[in-house]
C-alpha positions as CSV (number, residue, x, y, z in Angstrom):
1,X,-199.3,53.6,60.0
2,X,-201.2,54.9,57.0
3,X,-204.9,55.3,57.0
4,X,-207.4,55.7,54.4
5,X,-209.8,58.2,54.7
6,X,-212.4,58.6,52.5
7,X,-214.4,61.8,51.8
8,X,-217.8,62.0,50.6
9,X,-219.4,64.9,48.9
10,X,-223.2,65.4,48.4
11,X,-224.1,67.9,45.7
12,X,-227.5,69.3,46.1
13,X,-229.5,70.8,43.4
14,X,-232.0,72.5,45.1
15,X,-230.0,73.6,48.6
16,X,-232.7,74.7,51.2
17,X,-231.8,76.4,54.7
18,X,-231.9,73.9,57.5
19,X,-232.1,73.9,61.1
20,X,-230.1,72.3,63.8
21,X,-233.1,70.2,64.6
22,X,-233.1,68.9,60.9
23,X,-229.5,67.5,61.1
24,X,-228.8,64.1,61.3
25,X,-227.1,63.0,64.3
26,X,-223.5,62.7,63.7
27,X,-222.0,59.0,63.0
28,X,-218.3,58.5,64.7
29,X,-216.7,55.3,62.9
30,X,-213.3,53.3,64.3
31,X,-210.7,51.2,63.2
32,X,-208.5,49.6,65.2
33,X,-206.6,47.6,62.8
34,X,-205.9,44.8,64.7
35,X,-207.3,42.5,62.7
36,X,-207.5,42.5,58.6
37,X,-210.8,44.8,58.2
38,X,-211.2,43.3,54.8
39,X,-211.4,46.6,52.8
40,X,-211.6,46.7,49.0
41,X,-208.2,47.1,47.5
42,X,-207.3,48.1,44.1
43,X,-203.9,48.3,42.1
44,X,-202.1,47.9,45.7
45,X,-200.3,44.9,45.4
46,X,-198.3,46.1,41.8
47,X,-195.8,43.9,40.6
48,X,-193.4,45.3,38.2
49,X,-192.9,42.8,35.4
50,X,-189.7,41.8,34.7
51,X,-189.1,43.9,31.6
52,X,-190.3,47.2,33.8
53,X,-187.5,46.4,35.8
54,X,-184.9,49.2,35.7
55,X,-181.3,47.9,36.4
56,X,-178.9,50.7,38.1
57,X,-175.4,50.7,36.1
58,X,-173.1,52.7,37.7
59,X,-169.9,52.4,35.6
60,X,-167.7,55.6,35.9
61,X,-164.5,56.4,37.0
62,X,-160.9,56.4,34.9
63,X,-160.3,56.0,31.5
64,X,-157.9,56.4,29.2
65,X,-160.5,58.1,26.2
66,X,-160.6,62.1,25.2
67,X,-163.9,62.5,24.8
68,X,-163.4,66.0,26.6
69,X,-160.2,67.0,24.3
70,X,-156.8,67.1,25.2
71,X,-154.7,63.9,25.8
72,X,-156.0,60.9,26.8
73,X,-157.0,60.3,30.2
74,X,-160.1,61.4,32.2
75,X,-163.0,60.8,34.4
76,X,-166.4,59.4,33.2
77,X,-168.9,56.5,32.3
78,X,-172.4,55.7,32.4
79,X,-173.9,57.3,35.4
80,X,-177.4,56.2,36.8
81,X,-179.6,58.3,39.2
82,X,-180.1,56.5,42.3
83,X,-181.0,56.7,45.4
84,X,-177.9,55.3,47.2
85,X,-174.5,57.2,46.6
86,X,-171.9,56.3,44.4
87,X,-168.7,58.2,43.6
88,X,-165.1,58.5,42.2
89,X,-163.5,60.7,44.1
90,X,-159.6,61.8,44.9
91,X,-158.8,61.9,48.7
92,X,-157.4,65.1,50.0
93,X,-157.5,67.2,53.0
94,X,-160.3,68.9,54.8
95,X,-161.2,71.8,53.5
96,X,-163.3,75.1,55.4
97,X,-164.8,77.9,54.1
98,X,-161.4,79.6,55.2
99,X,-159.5,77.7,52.4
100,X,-159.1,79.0,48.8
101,X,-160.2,76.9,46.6
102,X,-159.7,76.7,42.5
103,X,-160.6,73.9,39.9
104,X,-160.2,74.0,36.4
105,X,-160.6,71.3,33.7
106,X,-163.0,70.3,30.7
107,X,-166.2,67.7,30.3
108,X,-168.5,66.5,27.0
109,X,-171.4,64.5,27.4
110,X,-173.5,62.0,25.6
111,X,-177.2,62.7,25.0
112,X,-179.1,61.5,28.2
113,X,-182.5,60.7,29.8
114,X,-184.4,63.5,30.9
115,X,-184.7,64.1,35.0
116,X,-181.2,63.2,35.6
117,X,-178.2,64.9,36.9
118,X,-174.5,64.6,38.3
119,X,-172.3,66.6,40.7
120,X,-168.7,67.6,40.6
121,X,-166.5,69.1,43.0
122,X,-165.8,68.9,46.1
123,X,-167.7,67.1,48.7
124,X,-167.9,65.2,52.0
125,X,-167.5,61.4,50.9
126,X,-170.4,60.8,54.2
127,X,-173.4,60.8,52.2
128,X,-176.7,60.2,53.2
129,X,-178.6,57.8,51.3
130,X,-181.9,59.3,49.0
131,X,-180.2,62.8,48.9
132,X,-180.8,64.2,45.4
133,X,-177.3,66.6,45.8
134,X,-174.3,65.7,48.3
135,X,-174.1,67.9,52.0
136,X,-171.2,70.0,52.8
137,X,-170.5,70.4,49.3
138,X,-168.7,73.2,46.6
139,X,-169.0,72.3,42.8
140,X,-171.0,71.9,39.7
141,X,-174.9,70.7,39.3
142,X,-175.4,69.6,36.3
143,X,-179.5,68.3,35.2
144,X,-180.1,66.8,31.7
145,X,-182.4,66.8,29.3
146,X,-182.7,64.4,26.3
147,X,-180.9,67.4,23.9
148,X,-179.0,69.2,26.4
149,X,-177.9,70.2,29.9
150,X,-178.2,72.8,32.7
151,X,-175.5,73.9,35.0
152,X,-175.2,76.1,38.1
153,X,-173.0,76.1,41.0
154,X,-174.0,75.3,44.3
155,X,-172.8,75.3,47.9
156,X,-174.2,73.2,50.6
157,X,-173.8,72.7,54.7
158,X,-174.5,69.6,56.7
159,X,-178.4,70.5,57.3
160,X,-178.7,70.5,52.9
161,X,-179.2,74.0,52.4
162,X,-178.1,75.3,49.4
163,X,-177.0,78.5,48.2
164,X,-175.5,79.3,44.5
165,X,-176.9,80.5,41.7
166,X,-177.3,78.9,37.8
167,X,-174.7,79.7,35.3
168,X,-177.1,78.8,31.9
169,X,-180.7,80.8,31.8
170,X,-183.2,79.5,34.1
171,X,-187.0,80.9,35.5
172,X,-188.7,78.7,37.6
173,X,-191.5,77.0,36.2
174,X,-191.4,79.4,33.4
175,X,-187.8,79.6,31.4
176,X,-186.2,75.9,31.7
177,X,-183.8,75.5,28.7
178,X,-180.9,72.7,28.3
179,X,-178.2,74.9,26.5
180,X,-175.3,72.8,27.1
181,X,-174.2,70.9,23.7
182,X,-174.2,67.1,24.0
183,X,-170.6,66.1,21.8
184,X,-169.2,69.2,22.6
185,X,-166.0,70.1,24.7
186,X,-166.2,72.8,27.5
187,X,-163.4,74.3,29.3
188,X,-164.2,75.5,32.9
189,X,-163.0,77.3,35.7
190,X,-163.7,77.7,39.3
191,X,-162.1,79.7,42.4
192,X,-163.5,80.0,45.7
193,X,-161.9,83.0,47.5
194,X,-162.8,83.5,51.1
195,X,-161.1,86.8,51.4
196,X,-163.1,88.5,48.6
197,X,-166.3,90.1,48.3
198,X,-164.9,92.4,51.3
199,X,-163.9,89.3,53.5
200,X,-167.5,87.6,53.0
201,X,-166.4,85.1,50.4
202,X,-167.1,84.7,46.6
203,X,-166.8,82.0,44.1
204,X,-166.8,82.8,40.6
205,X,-167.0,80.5,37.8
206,X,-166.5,80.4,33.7
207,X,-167.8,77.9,30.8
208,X,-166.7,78.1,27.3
209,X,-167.4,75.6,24.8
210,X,-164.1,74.8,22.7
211,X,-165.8,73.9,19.1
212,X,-168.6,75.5,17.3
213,X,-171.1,74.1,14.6
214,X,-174.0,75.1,12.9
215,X,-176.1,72.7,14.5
216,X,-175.5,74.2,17.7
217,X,-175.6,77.9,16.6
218,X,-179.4,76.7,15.3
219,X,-179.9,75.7,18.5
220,X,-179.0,78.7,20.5
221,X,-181.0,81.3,17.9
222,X,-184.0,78.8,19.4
223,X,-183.3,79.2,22.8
């Protein structure tokens, strides 16, 4: 149950020292709620017109373009932040953090809305439903801005802690920038060696973008 509380606060212009006897007693109010109490409300009964209305398209999976170079053949779509999961996904094996683990492959993107973001890599399919990043996970996190797009990889247990580190510049609340070229092949790799690091693990990862302009070269002198 949620219950307003209102807070009132007397500003005095000329304070003066008081006693206890000059206090006014102190006034306890109720509400029970059983009944309406017929309080004022304002803007709490919104609608959304029908042209606010945001319609979730989720429309990704195989395709037979080469937006990401090479032959054709890959993964992708319109993707839509939302709450509830959705995912295209190969079914393998169990993994631990006792298995090795490598991945390698390219991606492009399209320029996107700001505030949104996509995972890839490996995951546990049981999702949980308004989980901004997937549990008992290993892979890529990549947030979008309108001109660009950050990435960082990330590994995460079944409570959703995470632990990982960003591959393009980034200072909290500070140093935010979107390097990642929209229309622009990258080739990546990533191995996840549990033996290394003296037997504590290690996961190391590499981005290069395939194709050059000066458009982009601008845009990195900016940044």
């Amino acid at each position: 149950m949620l219950v307003p509380v209102l807070l009132l606060v007397t500003l005095a212009s000329n304070p003066r020292i008081v006693s206890a006897e000059d206090q006014p007693p102190t006034v306890l109010m109720k509400e029970a709620f059983n009944d309406d109490p017929g309080w004022e409300g304002f803007n709490n009964r919104l609608k959304p017109g029908r042209e606010d209305i945001r319609t979730v398209i989720q429309s990704f999976g195989y395709t037979r373009t080469h937006f990401a170079g090479g032959k054709s053949g890959e993964l992708g779509g319109t993707i839509t932040r939302s709450p509830v999961p959705a995912f295209y996904a190969d079914k393998i094996p169990s993994k631990t953090l006792d298995d090795k683990l490598t991945a390698s492959g390219k991606f492009s993107f399209d320029p996107l809305e700001g505030n949104s973001g996509i995972w890839f890599g490996w995951f546990n399919a049981a999702q949980d439903v308004g989980c901004a990043r997937p549990k008992r996970a290993l892979g890529l996190e990549f947030d979008f801005e309108r001109d660009g797009a950050r990435l960082a990889v990330r590994m995460s247990n079944q409570q959703n802690k995470f632990c990982g580190t960003f591959i393009t510049p980034y200072l909290p609340g500070i140093f935010r920038p979107a390097p990642l070229h929209p229309h622009t092949p990258y080739v990546w790799t990533l191995t996840y060696d549990p033996q290394a690091n003296a037997g504590n693990g290690r996961f190391e990862f590499t981005v290069k973008s395939s194709i050059s302009s000066p458009t982009n070269q601008e845009r990195d002198a900016r940044l």
